[in-house]
Structure formats: C-alpha cells, structure tokens
C-alpha positions in Angstrom: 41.9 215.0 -1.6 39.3 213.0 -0.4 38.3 209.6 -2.1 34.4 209.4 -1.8 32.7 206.7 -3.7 29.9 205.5 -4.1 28.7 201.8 -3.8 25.5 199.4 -4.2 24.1 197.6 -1.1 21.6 195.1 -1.3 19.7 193.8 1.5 18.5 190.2 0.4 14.9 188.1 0.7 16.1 186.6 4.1 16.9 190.0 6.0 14.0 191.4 4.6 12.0 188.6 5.7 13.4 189.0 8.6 12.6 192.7 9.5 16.2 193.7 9.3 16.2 196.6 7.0 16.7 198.9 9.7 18.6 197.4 12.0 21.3 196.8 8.5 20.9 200.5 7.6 21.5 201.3 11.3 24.6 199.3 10.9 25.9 201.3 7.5 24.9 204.8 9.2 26.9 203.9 12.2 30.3 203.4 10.3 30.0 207.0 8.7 28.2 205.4 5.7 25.8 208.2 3.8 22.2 206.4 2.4 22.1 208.5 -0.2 18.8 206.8 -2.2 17.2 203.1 -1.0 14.1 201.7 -2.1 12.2 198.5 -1.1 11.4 196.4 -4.3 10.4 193.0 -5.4 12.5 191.6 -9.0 11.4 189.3 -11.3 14.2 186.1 -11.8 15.3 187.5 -15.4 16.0 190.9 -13.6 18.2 189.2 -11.3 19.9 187.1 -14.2 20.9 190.4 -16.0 22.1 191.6 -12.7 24.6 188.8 -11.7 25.2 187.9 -15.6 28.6 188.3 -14.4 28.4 185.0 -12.4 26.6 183.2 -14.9 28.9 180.6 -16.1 28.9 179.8 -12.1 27.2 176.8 -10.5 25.6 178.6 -8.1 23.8 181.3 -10.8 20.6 179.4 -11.1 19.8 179.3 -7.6 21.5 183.2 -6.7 19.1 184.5 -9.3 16.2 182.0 -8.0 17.2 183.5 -4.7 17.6 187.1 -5.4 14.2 187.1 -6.9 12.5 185.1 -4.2 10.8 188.4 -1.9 11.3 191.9 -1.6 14.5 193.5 -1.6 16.1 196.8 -0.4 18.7 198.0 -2.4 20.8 201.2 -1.4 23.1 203.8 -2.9 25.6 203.8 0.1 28.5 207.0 0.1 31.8 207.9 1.9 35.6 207.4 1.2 36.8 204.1 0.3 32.8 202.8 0.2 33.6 200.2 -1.8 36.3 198.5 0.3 34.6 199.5 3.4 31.4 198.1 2.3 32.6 194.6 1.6 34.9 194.5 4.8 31.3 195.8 6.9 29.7 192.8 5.2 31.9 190.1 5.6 32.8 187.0 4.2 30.0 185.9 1.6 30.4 182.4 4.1 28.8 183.4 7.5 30.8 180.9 9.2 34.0 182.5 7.6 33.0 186.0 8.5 34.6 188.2 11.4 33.1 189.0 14.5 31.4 192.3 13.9 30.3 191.9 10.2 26.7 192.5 9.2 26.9 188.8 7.4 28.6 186.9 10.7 25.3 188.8 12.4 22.5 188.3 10.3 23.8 185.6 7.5 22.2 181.9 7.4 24.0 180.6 5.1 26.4 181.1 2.1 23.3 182.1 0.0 20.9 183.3 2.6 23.9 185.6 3.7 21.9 188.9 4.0 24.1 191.9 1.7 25.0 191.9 -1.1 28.0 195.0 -1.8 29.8 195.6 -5.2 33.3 194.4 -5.7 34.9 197.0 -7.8 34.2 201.0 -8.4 33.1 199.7 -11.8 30.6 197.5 -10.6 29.6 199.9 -8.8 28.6 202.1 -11.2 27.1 199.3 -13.1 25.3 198.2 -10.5 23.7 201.4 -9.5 22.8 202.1 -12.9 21.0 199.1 -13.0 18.7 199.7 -10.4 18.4 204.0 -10.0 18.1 204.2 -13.2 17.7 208.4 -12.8 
C-alpha cells in the first residue's frame, strides 16, 4: 500500500525576488515530487496572519506575516509518498546556517526569515493549508 500525500510548498518574497521559482520547482521534480497545482500570487498581511495564526502568540509573527506578505509568492500543491516528511527534510532547517548540505534552504536561504520554503509540518496542516490557498 502506498502512502501518497499531499503537501503545501511555498516559495517566499526572497526566492521570488530572486528568480528562483524554477530552479526550486526543478529541485522538488528532481526528488520524485509531483507539482500537482502552483500559482504565482501576491497576499495581503491579514491573509498571511490567518495563514500562520498558528504562530501567533510567537515573537516572530509580526514580522513572518510582514514578511510573507512583502512580494509575490509561489505556492504549490506538491505529491508523492511520505511528502510531508520528505518535503521538510528537502527544505531544511528553517536556520540556513543549521541546514544540511543539499537542502533547498542551506542553498537559497538568507536568513532564518528570508529562508526561501515554506513546507507544512503535519498531514493536517497540510490539508489546512492547501485549503487555504486552492480553495477548489
């Protein structure tokens, strides 16, 4: 029995900014990673606070939704087995300095904000999460 799943992928305002969408999608294709739906898009800051409401009590939520809001995006539906898990190990540690060899953020990331993915951490925020943006 196989164990496909779906995930969300986000490529953030600095990869974009950056002209990395490709070269990132390239990167997800080449470790067996289906795009099954992605779409270029530009949020407004109370759009990005209902999307990371889960981090709100945080002190970095202010400036994550400040952030997420701050160009165009490209966010994804990615698909294979495992996606979830194999998403977040492709992406690396949210710290670029922390992040293996290899990973998309140890590659592309500035910093611990400007850290160019964002993947969901759970199949249920998964769900969530592509529900909140392919809204079908």
């Amino acid at each position: 029995m196989s164990n496909v799943e779906q995930t969300l992928s986000i490529i953030k305002p600095d990869a974009v900014e950056r002209k990395l969408e490709n070269e990132i999608k390239e990167i997800f294709k080449s470790k067996g990673f289906k795009i099954i739906k992605d779409k270029k898009i530009q949020i407004e800051k109370a759009e990005a606070e209902k999307f990371y409401k889960v981090h709100e009590t945080k002190p970095f939520y202010n400036d994550l939704c400040t952030y997420l809001s701050s160009g165009p995006i490209v966010v994804m539906i990615l698909e294979k087995e495992n996606a979830v898990v194999g998403n977040r190990e492709l992406m690396g540690a949210t710290n670029p300095k922390d992040a293996k060899d290899g990973t998309i953020r140890k590659k592309y990331g500035i910093s611990i904000d400007k850290n160019s993915v964002h993947g969901s951490d759970s199949i249920d925020n998964a769900k969530i999460e592509i529900g909140f943006f392919f809204k079908d």
